[in-house]
N, C-alpha and C positions, 0 to 999 in steps of 0.2 A: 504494500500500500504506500502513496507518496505520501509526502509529509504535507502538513497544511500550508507549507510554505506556496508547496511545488504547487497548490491546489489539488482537488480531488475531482476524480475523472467518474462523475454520474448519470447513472440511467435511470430514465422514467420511462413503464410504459403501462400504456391505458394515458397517455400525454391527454387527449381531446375528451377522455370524461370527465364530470363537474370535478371526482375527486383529484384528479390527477392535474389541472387546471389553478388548485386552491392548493395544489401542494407544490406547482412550478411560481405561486407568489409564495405561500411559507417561503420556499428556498429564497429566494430573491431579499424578502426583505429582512432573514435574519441573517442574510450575508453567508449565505452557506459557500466556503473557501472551493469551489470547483473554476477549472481550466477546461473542463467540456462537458457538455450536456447533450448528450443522448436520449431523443425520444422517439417511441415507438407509437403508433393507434391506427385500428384499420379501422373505427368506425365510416359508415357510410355517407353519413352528414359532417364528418368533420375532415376537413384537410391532411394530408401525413405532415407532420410536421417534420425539420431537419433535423440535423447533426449541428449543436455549435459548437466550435471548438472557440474559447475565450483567452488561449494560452497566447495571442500573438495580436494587439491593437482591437479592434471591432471586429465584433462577432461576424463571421461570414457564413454562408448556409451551404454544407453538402450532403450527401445523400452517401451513406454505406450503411448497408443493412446487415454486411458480415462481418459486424466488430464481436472481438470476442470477451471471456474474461479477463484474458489475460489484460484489457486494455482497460477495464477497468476499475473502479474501488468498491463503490457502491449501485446498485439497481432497486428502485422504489417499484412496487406494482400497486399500482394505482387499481387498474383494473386488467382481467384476464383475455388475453386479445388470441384472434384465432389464429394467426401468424406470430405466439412468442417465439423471440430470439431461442436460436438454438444453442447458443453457451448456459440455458437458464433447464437444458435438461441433462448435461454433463457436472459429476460434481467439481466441487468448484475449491481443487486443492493446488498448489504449486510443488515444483520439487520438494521446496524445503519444509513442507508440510505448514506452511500458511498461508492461510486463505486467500485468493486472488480478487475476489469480490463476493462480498457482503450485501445478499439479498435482504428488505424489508418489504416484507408483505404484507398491505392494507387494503388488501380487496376483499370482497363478499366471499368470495370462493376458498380467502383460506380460513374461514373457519367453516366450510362445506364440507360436509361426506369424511370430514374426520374425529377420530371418540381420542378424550383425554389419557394422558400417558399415564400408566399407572406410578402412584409414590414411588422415589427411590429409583427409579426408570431412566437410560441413556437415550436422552431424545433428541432430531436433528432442529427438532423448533425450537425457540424459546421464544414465548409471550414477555411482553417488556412492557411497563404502563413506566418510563424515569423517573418523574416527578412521585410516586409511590415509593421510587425504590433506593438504594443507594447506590455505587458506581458498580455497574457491571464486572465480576469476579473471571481473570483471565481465562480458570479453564472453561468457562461458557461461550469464550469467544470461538472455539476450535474442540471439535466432536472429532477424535481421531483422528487430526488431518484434514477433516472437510469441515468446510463453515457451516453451522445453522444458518437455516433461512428465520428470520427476526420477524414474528407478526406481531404486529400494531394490531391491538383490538378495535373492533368495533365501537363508535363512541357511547352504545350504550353501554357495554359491558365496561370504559373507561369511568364514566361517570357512577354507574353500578358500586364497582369497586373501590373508589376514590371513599364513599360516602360510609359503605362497611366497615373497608379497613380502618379509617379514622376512628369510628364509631369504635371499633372492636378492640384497640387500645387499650380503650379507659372503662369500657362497660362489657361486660357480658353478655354475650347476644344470643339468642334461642333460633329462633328463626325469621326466615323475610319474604316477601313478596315485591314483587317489582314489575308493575303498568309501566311501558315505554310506548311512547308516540310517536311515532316516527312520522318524517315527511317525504312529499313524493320524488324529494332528492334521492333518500337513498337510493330507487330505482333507475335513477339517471332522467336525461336531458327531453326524453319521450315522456317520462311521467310527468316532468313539472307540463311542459308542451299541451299532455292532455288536461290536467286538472284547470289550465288555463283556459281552454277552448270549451270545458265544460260549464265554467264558471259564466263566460261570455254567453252560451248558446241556451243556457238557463234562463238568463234574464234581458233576456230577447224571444225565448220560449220558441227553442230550437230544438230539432233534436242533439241529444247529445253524443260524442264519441266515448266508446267504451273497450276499444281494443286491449290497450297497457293497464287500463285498472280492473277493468270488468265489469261495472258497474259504477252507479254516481259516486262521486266522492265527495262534490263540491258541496256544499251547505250537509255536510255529509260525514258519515264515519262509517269504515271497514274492519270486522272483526276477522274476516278471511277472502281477501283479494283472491281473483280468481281469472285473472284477465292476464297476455302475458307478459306483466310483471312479477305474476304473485308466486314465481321460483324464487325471485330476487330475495322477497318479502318472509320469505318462509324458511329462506336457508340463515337470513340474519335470524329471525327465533330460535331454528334449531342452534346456530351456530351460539348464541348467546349463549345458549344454556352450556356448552362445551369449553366455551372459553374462557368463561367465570368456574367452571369446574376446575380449570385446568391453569389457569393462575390465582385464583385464594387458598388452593392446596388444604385446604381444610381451615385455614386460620382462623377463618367467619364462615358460618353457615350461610352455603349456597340457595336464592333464591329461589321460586317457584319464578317463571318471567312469563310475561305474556306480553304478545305486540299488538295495537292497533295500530292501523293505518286512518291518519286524519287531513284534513283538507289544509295542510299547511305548504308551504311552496319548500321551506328551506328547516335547519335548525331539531332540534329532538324535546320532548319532554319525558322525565319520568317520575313517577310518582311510586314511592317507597314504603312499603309498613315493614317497620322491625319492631320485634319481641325482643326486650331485652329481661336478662333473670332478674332484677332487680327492680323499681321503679326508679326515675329520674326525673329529676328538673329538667325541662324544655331547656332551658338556658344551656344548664352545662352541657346537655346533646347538641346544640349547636355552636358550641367553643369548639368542642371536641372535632368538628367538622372543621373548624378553617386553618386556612393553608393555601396556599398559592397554586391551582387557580383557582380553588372555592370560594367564593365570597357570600356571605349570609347577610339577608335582610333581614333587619327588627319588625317589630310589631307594626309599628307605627310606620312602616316605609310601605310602598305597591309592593304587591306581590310580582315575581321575575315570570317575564314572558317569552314565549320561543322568537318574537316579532323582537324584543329588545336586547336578545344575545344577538343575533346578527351580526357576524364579523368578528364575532369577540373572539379571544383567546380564552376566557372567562368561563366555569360555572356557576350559573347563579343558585342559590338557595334561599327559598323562603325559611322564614321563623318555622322551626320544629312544633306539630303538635300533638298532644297526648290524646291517643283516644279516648271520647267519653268513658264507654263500656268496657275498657282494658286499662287499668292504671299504670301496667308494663307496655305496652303496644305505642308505639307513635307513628307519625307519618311524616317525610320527609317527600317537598315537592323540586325538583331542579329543572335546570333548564341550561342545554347548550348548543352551539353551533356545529351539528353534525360534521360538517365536513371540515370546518377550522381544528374539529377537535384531534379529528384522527389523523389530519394534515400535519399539525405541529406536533403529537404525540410520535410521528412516524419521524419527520426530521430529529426530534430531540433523541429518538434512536440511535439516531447516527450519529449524532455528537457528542453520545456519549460514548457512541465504537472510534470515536479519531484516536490519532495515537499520533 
């Protein structure tokens, strides 16, 4: 791997989806030390993007589709494209047994079709939430010679876990439940598309389109999308439940999760109940929460809305409240920008892999 001097030679592909798009500005504005940028996307409605290489005055644009790894440090997957690079199915080791490029994976698909690694288990993933954690431990960086591939959770399971682990700290926790809201972002640039033209054709009293959701969404809520989107929608549920298995490792009891789908353009909400063994003060349940990027609202302030995280780096948190009928039970409501979240969560991966 070069040194941050030399810059770092990065790949993005899934470039032309909303997530991958929100992750070439993360790079951009926290100054991520690269000398070329590589992006890959067959989408139909988006342009292929180039090659820049940054190493020599202003960016100039060419086209090589057979770079390998040897050429580079890091590869973000934004989303899973049907033409991936072909160094992204060869492992990815050097003579000297260090790794040539360091994949991070933050697409739908990896937490798809795969079950949690048992305790105590040598595995080529590792789940990373940094802001959680503290500095990545050398031998995680190198499974035998070969790199793990590094997935960036889903930002529900990011914000999920953020809210637990704090939690679990200082209090004793029984069990949870967790309603996440998702919007027609996660399914990419066709959903937000439709839910827009359904909105429009509504109230103009149109018919409406129904292909990517399935049904209405707009003035609207989906308890199971069925239109084709609703693999997308389904594998982030399933996948939730796997990768909050598979990073709280027991520390806090694992949710019950459930998705609905709501008429929101951008941004996530979730709404929390945890049992804790003790009762608690609302107060000290929401001290225990903050921490960079949680921030909690008082009583006295608006409750956080998916419309007012927009853009944020931020989770917002309302005031903690104690269920009537449970004097252990409370409910914790947040709210963040889906795709800023898992954008920055995935970059601060890699800054915590430079060397």
């Amino acid at each position: 791997m070069k040194s941050s001097e030399q810059g770092y030679r990065v790949a993005v592909v899934g470039a032309s989806s909303l997530l991958g798009k929100e992750l070439l500005n993360v790079l951009e504005e926290r100054r991520f030390p690269f000398s070329r940028l590589v992006t890959f996307s067959d989408e139909e409605d988006e342009p292929e993007l180039p090659i820049l290489d940054l190493s020599e005055g202003p960016p100039t644009s060419t086209l090589d589709e057979n770079v390998t790894a040897a050429e580079l440090d890091f590869t973000f997957l934004a989303a899973r494209s049907r033409r991936m690079p072909a160094f992204l199915e060869a492992p990815r080791s050097s003579s000297a047994g260090q790794p040539t490029c360091l994949v991070i994976d933050l697409s739908v698909s990896a937490i798809s079709g795969e079950t949690a690694p048992a305790p105590g288990s040598v595995s080529r993933r590792v789940v990373r939430v940094p802001f959680l954690e503290g500095p990545l431990p050398d031998r995680e960086i190198e499974t035998g010679g070969v790199a793990p591939t590094y997935v960036s959770p889903r930002p529900g399971a990011i914000v999920i876990s953020a809210l637990l682990l704090r939690l679990g700290k200082r209090f004793a926790l029984k069990s949870a439940v967790a309603h996440v809201f998702v919007s027609v972002s996660e399914i990419g640039s066709h959903g937000i598309e439709e839910l827009q033209k359904q909105t429009v054709n509504l109230l103009s009293f149109q018919k409406i389109p129904r292909k990517v959701l399935g049904a209405q969404l707009a003035f609207n809520m989906l308890s199971r999308p069925w239109g084709t989107g609703a693999s997308e929608v389904l594998a982030l549920e399933n996948g939730l439940r796997r990768q909050l298995q598979e990073y709280l490792q027991g520390r806090v009891p694992v949710p019950a999760v459930r998705l609905l789908q709501v008429p929101v353009f951008h941004s996530l909400g979730v709404s929390l109940y945890v049992e804790t063994a003790e009762p608690a003060l609302p107060e000290e349940l929401g001290e225990a929460l903050l921490g960079a990027p949680v921030e909690l609202r008082r009583r006295h302030q608006d409750s956080p809305t998916p419309v007012e995280v927009a853009g944020s780096d931020k989770i917002l948190v309302d005031s903690v409240t104690v269920d009537p009928g449970r004097p252990t039970g409370v409910w914790i409501w947040a709210v963040a920008d889906n795709l800023r979240l898992a954008a920055v969560n995935a970059v601060e991966i890699a800054e915590s892999l430079r060397r």
